[in-house]
Each structure stands twice: as C-alpha cells, then as structure tokens.
C-alpha positions in Angstrom: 42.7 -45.8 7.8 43.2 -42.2 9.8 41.2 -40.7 6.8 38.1 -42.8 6.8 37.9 -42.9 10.6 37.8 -39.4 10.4 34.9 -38.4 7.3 33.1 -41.8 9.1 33.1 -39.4 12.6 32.4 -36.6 10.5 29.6 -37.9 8.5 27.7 -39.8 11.3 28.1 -36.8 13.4 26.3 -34.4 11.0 23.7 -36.9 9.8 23.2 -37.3 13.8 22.3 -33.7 14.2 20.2 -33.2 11.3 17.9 -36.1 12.3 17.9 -34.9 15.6 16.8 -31.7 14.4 14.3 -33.1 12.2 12.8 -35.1 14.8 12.2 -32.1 16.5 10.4 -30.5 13.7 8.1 -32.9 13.4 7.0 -33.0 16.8 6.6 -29.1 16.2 4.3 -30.1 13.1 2.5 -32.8 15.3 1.5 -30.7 17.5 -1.9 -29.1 15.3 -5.0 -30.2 15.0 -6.3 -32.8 12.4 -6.5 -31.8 9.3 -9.2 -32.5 7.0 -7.6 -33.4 3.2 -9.9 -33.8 0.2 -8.0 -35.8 -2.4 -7.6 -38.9 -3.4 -3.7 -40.9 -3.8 -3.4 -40.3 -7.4 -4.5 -36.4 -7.1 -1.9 -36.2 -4.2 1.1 -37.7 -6.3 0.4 -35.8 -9.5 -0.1 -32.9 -7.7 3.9 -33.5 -6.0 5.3 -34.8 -9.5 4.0 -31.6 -10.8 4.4 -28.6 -8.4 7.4 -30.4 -6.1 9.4 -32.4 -9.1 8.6 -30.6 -12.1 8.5 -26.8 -11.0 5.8 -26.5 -12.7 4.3 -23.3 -10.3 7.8 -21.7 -11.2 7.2 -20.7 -15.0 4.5 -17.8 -13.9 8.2 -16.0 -13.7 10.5 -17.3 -16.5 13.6 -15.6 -15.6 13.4 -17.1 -12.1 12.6 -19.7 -13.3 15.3 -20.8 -15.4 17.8 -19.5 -12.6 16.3 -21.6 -10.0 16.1 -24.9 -12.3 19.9 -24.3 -12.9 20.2 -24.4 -9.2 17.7 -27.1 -8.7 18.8 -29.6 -11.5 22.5 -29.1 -10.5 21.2 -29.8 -6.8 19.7 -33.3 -8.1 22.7 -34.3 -9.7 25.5 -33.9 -7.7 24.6 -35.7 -5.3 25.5 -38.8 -8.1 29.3 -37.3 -7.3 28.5 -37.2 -3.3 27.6 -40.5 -3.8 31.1 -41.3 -5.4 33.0 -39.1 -2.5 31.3 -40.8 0.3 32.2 -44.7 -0.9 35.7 -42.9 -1.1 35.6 -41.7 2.7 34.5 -44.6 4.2 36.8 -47.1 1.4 39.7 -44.6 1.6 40.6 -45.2 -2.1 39.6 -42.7 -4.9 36.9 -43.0 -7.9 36.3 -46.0 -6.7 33.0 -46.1 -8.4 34.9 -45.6 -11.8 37.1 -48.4 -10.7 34.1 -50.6 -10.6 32.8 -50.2 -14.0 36.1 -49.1 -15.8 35.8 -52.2 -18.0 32.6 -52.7 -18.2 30.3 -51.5 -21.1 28.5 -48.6 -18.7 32.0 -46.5 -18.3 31.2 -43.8 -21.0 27.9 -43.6 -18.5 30.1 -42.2 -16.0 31.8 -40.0 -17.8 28.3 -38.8 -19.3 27.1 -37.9 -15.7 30.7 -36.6 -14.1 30.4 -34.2 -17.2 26.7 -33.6 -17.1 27.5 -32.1 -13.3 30.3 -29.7 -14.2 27.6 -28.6 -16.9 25.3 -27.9 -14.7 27.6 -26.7 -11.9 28.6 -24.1 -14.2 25.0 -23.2 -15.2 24.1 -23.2 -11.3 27.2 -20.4 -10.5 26.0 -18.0 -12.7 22.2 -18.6 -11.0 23.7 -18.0 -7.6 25.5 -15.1 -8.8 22.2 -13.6 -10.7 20.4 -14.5 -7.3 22.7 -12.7 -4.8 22.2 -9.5 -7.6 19.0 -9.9 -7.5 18.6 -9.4 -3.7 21.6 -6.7 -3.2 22.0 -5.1 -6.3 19.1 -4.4 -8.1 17.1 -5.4 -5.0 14.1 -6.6 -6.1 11.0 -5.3 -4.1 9.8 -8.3 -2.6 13.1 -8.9 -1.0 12.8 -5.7 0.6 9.9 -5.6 2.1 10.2 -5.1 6.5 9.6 -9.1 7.5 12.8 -9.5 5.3 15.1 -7.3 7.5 18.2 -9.0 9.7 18.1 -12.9 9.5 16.0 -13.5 7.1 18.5 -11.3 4.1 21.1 -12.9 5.8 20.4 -16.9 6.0 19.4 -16.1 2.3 22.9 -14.7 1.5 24.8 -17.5 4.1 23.2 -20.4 1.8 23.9 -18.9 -1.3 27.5 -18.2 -0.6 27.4 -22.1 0.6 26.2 -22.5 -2.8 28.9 -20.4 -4.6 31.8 -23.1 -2.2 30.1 -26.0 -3.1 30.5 -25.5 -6.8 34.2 -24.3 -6.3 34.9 -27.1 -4.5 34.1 -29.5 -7.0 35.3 -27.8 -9.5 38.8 -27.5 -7.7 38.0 -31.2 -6.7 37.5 -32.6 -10.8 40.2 -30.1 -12.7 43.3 -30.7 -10.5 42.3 -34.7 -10.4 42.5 -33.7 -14.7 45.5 -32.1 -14.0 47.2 -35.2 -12.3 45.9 -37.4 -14.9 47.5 -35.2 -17.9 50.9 -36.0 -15.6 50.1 -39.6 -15.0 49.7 -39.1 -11.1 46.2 -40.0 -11.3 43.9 -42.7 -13.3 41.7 -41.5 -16.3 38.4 -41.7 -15.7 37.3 -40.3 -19.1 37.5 -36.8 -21.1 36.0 -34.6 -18.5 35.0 -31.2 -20.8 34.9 -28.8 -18.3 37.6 -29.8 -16.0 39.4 -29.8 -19.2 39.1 -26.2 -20.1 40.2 -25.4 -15.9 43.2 -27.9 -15.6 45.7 -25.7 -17.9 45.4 -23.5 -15.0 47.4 -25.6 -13.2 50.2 -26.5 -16.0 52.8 -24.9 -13.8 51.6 -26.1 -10.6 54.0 -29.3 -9.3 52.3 -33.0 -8.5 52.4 -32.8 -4.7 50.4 -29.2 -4.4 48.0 -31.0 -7.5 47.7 -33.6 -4.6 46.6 -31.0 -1.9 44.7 -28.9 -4.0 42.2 -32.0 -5.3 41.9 -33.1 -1.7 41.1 -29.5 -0.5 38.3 -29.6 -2.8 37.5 -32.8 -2.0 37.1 -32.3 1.9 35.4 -28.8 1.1 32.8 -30.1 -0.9 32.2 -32.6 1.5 32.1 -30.5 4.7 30.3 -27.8 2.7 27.6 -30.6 2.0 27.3 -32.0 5.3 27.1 -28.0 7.3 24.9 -26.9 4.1 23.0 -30.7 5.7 23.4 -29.3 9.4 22.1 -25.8 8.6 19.5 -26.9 6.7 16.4 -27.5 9.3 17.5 -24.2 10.7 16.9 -22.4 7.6 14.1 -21.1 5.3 15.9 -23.6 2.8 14.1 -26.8 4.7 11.3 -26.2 2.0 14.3 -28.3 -0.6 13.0 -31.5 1.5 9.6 -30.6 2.7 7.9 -29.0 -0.5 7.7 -32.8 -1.6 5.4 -34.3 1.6 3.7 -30.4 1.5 2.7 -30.5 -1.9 2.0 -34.2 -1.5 -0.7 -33.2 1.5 -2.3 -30.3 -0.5 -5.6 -29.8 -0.2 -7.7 -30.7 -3.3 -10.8 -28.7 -2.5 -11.8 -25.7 -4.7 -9.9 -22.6 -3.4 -12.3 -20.3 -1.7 -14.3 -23.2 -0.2 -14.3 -22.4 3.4 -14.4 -24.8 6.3 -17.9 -25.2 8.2 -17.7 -25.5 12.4 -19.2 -28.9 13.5 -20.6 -26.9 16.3 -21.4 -24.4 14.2 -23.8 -26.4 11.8 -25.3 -28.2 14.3 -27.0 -25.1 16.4 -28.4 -24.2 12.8 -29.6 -27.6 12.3 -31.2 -27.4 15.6 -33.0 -24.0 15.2 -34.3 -25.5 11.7 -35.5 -28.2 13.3 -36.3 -28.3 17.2 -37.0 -32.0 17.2 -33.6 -33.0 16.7 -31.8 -34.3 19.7 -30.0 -31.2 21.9 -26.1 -31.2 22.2 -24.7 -33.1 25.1 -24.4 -30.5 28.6 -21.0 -32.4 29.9 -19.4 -32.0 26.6 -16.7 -29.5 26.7 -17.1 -26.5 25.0 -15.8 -26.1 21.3 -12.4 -23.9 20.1 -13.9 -21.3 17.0 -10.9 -20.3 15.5 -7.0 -20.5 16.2 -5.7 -18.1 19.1 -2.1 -19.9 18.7 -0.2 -22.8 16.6 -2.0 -25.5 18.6 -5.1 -24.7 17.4 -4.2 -24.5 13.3 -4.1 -27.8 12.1 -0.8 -29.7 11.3 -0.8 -28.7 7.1 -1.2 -25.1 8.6 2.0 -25.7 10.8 4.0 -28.1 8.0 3.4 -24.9 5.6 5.5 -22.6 7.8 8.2 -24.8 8.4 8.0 -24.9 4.1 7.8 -21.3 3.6 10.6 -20.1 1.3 10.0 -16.8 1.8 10.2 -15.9 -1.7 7.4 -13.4 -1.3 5.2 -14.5 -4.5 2.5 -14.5 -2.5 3.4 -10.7 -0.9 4.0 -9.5 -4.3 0.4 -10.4 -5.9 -1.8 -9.6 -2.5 -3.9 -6.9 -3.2 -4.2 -5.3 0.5 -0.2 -5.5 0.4 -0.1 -3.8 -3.3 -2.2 -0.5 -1.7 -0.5 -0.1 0.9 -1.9 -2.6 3.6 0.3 -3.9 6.3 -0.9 -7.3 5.3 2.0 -9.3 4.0 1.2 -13.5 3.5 4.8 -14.1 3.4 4.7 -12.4 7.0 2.1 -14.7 8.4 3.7 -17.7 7.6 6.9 -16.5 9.3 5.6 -16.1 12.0 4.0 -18.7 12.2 6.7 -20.8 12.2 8.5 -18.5 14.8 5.7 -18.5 17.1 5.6 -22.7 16.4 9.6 -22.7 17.3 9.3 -20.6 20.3 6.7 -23.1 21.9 8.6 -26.2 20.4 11.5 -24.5 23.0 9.5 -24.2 25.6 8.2 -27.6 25.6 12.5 -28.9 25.1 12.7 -26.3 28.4 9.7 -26.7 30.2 7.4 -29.9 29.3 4.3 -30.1 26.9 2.0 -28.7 29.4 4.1 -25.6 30.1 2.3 -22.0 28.9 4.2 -18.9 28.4 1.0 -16.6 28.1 2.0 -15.8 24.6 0.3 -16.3 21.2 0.4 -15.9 17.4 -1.8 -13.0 17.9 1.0 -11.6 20.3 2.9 -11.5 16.6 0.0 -10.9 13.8 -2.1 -8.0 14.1 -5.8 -7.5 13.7 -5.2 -5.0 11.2 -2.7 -7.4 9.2 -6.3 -10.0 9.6 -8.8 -7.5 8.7 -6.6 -6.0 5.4 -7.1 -9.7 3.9 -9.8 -9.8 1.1 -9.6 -13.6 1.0 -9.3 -13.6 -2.9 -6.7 -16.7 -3.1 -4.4 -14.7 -5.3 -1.2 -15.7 -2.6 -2.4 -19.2 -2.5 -2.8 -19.1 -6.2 1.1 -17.5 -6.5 3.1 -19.8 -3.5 5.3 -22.8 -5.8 5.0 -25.1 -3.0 1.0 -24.8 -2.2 1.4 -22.9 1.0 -1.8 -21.6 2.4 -1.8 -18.2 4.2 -5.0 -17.8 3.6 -6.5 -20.6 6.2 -4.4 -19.4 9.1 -5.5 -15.9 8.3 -9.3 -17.1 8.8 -8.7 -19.3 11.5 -7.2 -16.1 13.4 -10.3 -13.8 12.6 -12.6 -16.8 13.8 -10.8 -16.4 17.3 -11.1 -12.6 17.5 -15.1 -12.8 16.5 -16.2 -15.7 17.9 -14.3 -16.1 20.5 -13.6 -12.4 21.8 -15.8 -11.0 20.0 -13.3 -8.6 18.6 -14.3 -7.1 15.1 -14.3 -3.7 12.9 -17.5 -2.1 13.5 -18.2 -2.2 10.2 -18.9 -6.2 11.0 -20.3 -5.9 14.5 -23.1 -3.7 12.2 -23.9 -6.3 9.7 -23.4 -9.1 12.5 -26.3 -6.8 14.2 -28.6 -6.8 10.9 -28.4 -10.5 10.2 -29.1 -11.0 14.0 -32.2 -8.9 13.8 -33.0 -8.7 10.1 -32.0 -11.9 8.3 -30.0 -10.2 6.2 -27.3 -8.3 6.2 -29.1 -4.3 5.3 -31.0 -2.4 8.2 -34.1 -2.8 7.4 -36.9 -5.2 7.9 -37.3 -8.5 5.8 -40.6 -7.3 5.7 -39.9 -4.2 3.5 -37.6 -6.1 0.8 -39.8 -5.9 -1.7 -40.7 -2.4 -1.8 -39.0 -1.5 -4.6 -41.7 -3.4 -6.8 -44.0 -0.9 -5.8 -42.5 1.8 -8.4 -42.8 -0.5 -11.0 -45.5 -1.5 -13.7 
C-alpha cells in the first residue's frame, strides 16, 4: 500500500509538471502569426509516416542512421515494459501483466516482446556509447561548431547518460528477476535470452540482495523515465514528441517558392491598373518582415522548439562551408531562446509587457546577408525544419522596414527604381547590342 501511494505521488507529480510545461510551450508557439500551409490531409500524414515514423530523412547518413534507429526503436518499445511497471506501481504486485495472460494462448507473445526489448536495449547501449564518441572523442565537426559551446554539449551529454541508466536499469531490473526465478523466489515469466546470459552474474549473490537489486532497477528505470519525462520540454530532446505534429504541418509548396506581401501585390496591382479601388486610409499600416518571434508565424516558432540541433543543416550550408558566420542550426536556436525569453516575460510581466529586445538583438545582418537561399539546410533537417523562412522574414524587416541593406542591394534597388531592371542603364538602350550584329 506504502509502495503504490508513493510511485502514484510520484507519477502524478511528474506527469503534472511536464503538462504544465507543455502548456506553456504552446502558448509560446501560439503566439506567431498564421501560417499559410499548402497541403492537403493525406500529403500531411504521409509526409509524418514517412519523415517522423519511418526515419526516412535519416538514411542520407547510414551510420547515423542505424545508431539513431537502435536508439529510436528501443525508445518505442520499452515503453511496452513501462507499461507493465506502472500497472505494478499503482497494483503493488509484480508482472502482473504476465499474470494475466500466463494461461492464455498469447503468453509466448510476452515473452517475444520482454525479449525483443533487452534485444534492442542492448543494440541501443552501444548507439549511446558510439554517440557520446562521436561528440567527445573523435568530435565530429558539426558538434563543434561555437552555437554548440556550454549547454547545448552538455544537455546532449546529460540525456545520453540518462539513456546509458535507463538501459542499466532494466537490465538490472529483468536479470536479477531471472536470477530469483532460477532460485524459485520469483514466477517464470518465460526464457528471457538476454537476462539469461546476465543472471549467472549473480549465482553467488543471496535471495534478499536479488530482492533489492531487481527493485533498484525497477525504481531507477522508473524515476529515470519520469526525470528523462520532466527534463524533456527543457531540452533540445522535445523534437522526440514534436517532430510528429512538425512534420505533420510541413509545408507542401515547392522549396524556393517564396511568400508574396498582400500589401505588397496590391500597390503593384494598383500602379498596373489606376482604376482599381485605392487601399482603405484608416487601415493600419502593414508589418514587412519579422523584427521578433511575434511576427514569424507559428510553424516558424514550432520549428525551434523541434530543433535537434543535429547540425545537418550547418554541415551542408554553403556560406557556413566558406567560412561564413552563417550557421542554420544557429538561427533556429535562437530562435527558440529569443521565443523563451518573451514566453518569461509574459509568466513575469503580462502579454503586453516589452523588454526592448529582439531576435535581431541575437542574429546578425551579416549571419542574414551570408544566406544564398539555395534550400540545401531545408533539404538536410530530418524533421522538416525551415531556417530558411525566418532567415527571409528577418531581411524583409531590415529592407523594408529600416531600410537596412548591403550597398550592393540599395544599388540594384536604385536601378530597378529608375531603370526597370536591375543594370544602370536605360531600358531604352537594352537592345544595343543587336546593333553589332548581321
């Protein structure tokens, strides 16, 4: 009774603070613009199935790859056995799912899955291990790069140790419980191969410490889950839930097909044609661009907070590659620390408070200017992040609405003003060249 009153005030406690954290993420999310999604249902779920479910952006990189779908499947499926240890916290009786269907003609299914876990468990601590090498041994560039310096190296490493304890745990958890069935202190719940080859560890080790150690593992696992559950909307590792509703909302225009301003279009309509009807005087006055997070839309703002800073999209940007301080990894960062710091400020303040701060306070104009806008990040991010449209929405804000840009622009701004084209020289003399020929 003392047990389950305990995981019960453990459990609802956690799952407490993780919605109440998510709650607040999505009124971070909510508070962009609306966002304008080309797509039908069907695209939208295929899309998901494909790049969310199935990976399928992942295989540009095979050996990542494979390491991450270790990780990924393993993920999946033990929550099968976190299913099992929470009916035993709140029942206080053990493998109570296996007491269920002991007799009953889906048993060997059981042992199947219980053995299909330690599989991949195994599979998934050699990933974590290859993972943490990866980023501190032979330190792969794109984890080295300067946005990745302090916290973000160091949640990385904090949720893959978490990783490393989860997979002990349940190991410790399923080869002592072995153990104590091989003495008769516990009931078999089938021939469990991996737990197997661990429990002769234990041969010398008496009943009662069998006892503690299977219920060590057993709470560890579970208050490994339920932090890893607390951490997790604090964490780059938030993409785990999000990637499915982000790649779900994906946009399924062509890449490269830019958004036209409503305001825009319509002065152009009225200079082709004067007869139309003028805009309204009292209207306000429109927004070009994004100065800060309230002005990108919400997609823009949900693809920060999914951002798993895996630095794809840094590694195959051009400007990056020669030497640019542009980094698309960076912009989505922060982003979502810019959208954080205002999401504070409202918890502190209220909504209508302003700090006189902006995402331009964080991304330079020369991060802005280095972008060729050639999709090749948007092309590379496995969850369909796009950099790319809060990169352009920035540079609208510095041209049109501060008029901020490289000479080299405010030139051929100048020659399409004057000329109709963007070359000094009059429309008038484009067909000179003719003149030289036959």
């Amino acid at each position: 009774m003392i047990s389950s009153l305990i995981f019960i005030l453990i459990f609802f406690s956690a799952f407490g603070f993780f919605l109440f954290r998510v709650i607040k993420i999505r009124r971070n999310i909510l508070l962009g613009t609306d966002a304008q999604l080309e797509g039908t249902v069907s695209q939208r779920i295929f899309t998901m199935l494909c790049v969310a479910f199935g990976q399928s952006k992942m295989t540009a990189r095979p050996v990542a790859f494979f390491l991450h779908l270790f990780v990924y499947t393993a993920f999946l499926f033990t929550q099968i056995e976190l299913l099992e240890i929470i009916i035993d916290g709140v029942s206080g009786g053990h493998r109570t799912i296996w007491h269920w269907i002991e007799n009953s003609a889906i048993a060997i299914t059981y042992t199947i899955l219980i053995n299909a876990i330690e599989l991949l468990s195994i599979l998934a601590f050699f990933a974590t291990i290859a993972f943490i090498s990866r980023r501190n041994i032979i330190r792969l560039a794109r984890f080295q790069k300067p946005e990745m310096k302090g916290w973000p190296s160091l949640d990385a490493n904090l949720i893959l140790s978490g990783e490393l304890f989860l997979i002990l745990s349940i190991m410790l958890m399923n080869s002592a419980d072995v153990a104590l069935q091989h003495m008769g202190q516990s009931q078999s719940t089938g021939k469990f191969l991996i737990s197997n080859l661990i429990a002769p560890v234990w041969q010398n080790t008496d009943s009662a410490t069998l006892h503690i150690l299977e219920r060590v593992g057993w709470w560890g696992h579970l208050i490994g889950i339920l932090g890893f559950m607390v951490y997790l909307p604090f964490s780059k590792h938030f993409h785990i839930l999000l990637a499915f509703p982000n790649t779900f909302f994906t946009n399924q225009k062509s890449k490269g097909k830019f958004t036209n301003l409503a305001a825009v279009t319509s002065e152009v309509k009225l200079m082709l044609d004067p007869t139309l009807p003028p805009p309204d005087a009292n209207a306000p006055l429109p927004k070009f661009g994004a100065k800060d997070v309230q002005h990108l839309t919400w997609k823009n703002l949900m693809d920060a907070y999914t951002c798993t800073e895996c630095g794809r999209c840094t590694s195959v940007c051009p400007a990056n590659l020669t030497g640019k301080k542009l980094s698309p990894r960076k912009i989505m960062m922060d982003t979502r620390d810019r959208l954080e710091e205002v999401g504070k400020n409202i918890d502190k303040h209220g909504k209508d408070y302003l700090d006189n701060k902006s995402l331009l306070d964080r991304i330079s104009e020369e991060e802005l200017w280095a972008c060729t806008s050639c999709n090749a990040c948007v092309q590379a991010c496995p969850v369909n992040i796009n950099p790319l449209e809060i990169i352009l929405e920035l540079r609208r804000d510095l041209v049109m609405e501060q008029s901020k840009a490289p000479s080299s622009l405010n030139a051929m701004f100048s020659n399409i003003e004057n000329n109709a084209a963007p070359w000094q020289f009059s429309p008038m003399d484009r067909a000179n060249w003719t003149q030289e020929m036959n």
